[in-house]
N, C-alpha and C positions, 0 to 999 in steps of 0.2 A: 650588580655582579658581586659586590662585597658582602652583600645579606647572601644572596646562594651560596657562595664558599663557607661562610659563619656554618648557612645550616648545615653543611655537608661534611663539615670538620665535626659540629657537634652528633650529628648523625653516627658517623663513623665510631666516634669517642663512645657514643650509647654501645655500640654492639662488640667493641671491645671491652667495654666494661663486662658486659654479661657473658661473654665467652670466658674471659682471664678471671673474674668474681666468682663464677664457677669452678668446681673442682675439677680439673683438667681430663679425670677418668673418674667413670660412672661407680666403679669399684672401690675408689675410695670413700665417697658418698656413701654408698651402700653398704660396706663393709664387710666384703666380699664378691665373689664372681656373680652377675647380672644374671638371671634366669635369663633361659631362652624363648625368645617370642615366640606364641602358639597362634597358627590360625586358628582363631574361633569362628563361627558362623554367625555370633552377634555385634562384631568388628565392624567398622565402618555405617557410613549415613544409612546405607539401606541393609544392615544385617538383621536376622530376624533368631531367636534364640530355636534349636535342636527341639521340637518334644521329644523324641527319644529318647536323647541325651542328655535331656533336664531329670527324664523318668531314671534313665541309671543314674545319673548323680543323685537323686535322691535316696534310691536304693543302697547306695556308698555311703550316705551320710547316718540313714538309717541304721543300718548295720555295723559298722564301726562308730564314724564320729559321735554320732548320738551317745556315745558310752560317757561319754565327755565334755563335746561339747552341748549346751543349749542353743535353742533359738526364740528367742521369747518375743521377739516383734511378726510371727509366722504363725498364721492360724491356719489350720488343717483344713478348711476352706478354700484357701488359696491355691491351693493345686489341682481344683477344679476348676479357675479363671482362666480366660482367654491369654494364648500369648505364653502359657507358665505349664507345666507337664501336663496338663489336662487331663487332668485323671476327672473319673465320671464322680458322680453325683453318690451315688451309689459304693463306689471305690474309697471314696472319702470317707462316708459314714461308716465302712464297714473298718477301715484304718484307726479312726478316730476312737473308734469302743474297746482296740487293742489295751490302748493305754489308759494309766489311772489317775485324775486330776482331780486337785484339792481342792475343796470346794466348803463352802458355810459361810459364818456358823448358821447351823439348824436350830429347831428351835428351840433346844436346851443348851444352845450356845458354845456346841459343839464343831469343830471341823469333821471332817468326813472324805472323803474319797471317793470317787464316783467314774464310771466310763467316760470318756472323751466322749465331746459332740463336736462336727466340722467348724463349729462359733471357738472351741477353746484353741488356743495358742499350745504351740506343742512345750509339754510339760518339760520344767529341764531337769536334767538327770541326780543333781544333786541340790539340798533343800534349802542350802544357800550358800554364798560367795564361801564362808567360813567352813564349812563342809567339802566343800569342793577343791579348798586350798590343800585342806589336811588328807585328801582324797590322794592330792597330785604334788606331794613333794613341797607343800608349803604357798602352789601357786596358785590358783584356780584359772582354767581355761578358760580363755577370752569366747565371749558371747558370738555366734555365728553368724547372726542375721545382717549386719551387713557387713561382716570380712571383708568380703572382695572390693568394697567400695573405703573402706578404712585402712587395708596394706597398701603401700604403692613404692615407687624409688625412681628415682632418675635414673637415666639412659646414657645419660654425657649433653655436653653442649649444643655438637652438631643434629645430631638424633632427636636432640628435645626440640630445637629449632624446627627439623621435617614434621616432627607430628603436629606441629600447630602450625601447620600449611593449613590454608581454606580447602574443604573438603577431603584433607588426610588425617585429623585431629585422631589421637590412639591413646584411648583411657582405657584399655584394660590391663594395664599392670599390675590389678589385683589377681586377675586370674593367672597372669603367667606368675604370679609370685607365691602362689598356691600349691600350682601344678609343680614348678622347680622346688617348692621345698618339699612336696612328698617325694620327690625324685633325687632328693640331693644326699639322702644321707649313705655315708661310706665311711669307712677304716679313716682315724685319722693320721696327717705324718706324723714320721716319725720322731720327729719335736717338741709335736703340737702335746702342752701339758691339759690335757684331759680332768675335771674333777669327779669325783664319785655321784653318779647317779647324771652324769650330760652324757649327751648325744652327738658326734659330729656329724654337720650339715653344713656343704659348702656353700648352700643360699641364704642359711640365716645368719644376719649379721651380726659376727663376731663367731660365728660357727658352732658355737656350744649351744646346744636346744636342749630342754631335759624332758619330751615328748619322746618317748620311744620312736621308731619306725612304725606306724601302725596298720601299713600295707603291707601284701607280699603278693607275686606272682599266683592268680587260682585263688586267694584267696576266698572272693565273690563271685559266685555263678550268676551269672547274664541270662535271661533268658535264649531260647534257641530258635532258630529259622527252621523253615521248611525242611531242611535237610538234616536239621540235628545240630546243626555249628550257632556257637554261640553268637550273638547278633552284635559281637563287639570282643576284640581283643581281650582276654581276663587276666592281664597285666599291670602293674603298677603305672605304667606311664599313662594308658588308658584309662585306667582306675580315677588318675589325677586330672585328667582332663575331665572326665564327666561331671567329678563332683564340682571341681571350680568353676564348671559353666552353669551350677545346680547354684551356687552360692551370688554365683552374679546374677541369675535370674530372683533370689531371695532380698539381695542386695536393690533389687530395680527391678522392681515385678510388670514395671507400666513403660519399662525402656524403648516396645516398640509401639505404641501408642505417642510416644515421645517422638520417638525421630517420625513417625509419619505427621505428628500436627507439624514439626518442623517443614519436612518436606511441602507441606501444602503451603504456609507462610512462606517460605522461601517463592516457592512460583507464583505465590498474589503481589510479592511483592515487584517482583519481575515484571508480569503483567501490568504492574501499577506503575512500575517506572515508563514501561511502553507508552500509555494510556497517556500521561504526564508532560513526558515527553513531546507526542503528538497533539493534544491539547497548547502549549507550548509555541511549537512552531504555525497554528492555524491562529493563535490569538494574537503574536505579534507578527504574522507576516505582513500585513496592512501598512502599522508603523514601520519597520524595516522597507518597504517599497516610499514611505512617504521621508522618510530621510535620505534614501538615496536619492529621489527627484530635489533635495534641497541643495545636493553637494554642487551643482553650477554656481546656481544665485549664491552661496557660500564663498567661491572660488574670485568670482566677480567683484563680491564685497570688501575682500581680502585684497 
């Protein structure tokens, strides 16, 4: 009785520590308001990533981001693999000759420049870190390729608790942290001291971003449907979901190949506990009936 109470005091003791050790609201941690949770479609054990939605997230990134940001772990290949926008064979190659990538030295020891081919990584837009700073106000934009898997924030105590339930586990706070900060910027109050050349954004922490807005409503024409209407909202908030699901797909190209070898592990192991189990009860049933016939002469002896 006294060892159960020990552990149940210490038990207790444990998860007040990590509730009170944490910061009481998510907001302080963060350092400002929490984005709001997006359903995604590649959430959860069995979610499976958008091709559509990966193909306009690309087109987003393309179009805009690309001005700025790189992706240098992302070869133009890859969005012809399974599971990832699956653009053809043909769509790739004809993508990849758009752009011009640097290449040598030749044989006079030269660089040079040449067409993409689907083998090269997409070229980034400035010739290096130091370029790119003097480009953007002395900073240089953070490499894209796995964004979504390098932002993250807590939630709050209770919240963090649920997502690491068995079977509710919730890692994508890269993307919701994407999509809320293309979504966040507005006027700031009337207080709030501004410096020359920041941004206010109520999702980035501390509020000042010196990234422009670089969406807008209509910006990006979407392809169209059968009837002429575009095959997706051409709004900002839409804008930010496709690309964040574009980015977590670049982020974790082999995510559903992952949760399915999971899923099969998981039921061998199931079945192998079955199997285990049953095995188990058929090897010691024998001894189990032979010590119960001893419990008389036991009883006897005693």
């Amino acid at each position: 009785m006294a060892t159960t109470r020990v552990l149940s005091i210490s038990l207790a003791a444990a998860v007040a520590a990590v509730l009170l050790g944490a910061p009481a609201r998510a907001e302080d941690a963060h350092g400002g308001p929490i984005p709001p949770r997006v359903h995604w479609s590649f959430a959860g054990m069995f979610g499976r990533f958008d091709t559509a939605q990966l193909q306009r997230g690309f087109q987003v990134y393309k179009e805009v981001c690309s001005n700025c940001h790189s992706m240098k772990l992302v070869s133009f290949r890859n969005l012809a693999q399974e599971g990832g926008p699956d653009f053809s064979a043909s769509q790739v190659k004809a993508l990849a000759a758009t752009y011009q990538v640097k290449d040598g030295p030749n044989d006079s020891g030269d660089m040079f420049e040449r067409p993409g081919r689907p083998a090269d990584a997409f070229p980034p837009p400035f010739p290096n870190d130091q370029a790119a700073a003097a480009a953007n106000g002395g900073k240089a934009p953070p490499d894209f390729s796995v964004i979504a898997k390098a932002r993250t924030f807590s939630r709050g105590n209770l919240t963090f608790l649920y997502d690491w339930l068995p079977f509710v586990g919730y890692s994508e706070q890269g993307p919701d942290y994407i999509h809320g900060l293309l979504n966040g910027y507005e006027d700031p109050p009337k207080d709030f001291q501004m410096p020359e050349g920041g941004h206010y954004n109520k999702y980035y922490p501390g509020h000042i971003i010196a990234m422009p807005p670089p969406l807008s409503d209509g910006q990006i024409t979407y392809a169209k449907d059968d009837k002429g209407q575009p095959v997706a909202p051409e709004t900002v908030d839409q804008y930010g979901k496709d690309v964040a699901a574009f980015l977590m797909w670049a982020a974790e190209p082999h995510m559903m190949d992952r949760k399915a070898l999971g899923f099969r592990v998981i039921l061998f192991l199931i079945i192998l506990s079955g199997l285990l189990y049953y095995v188990k009860k058929k090897v010691w049933s024998d001894v189990g009936g032979e010590v119960h016939g001893l419990q008389p002469e036991l009883h006897k002896a005693w």
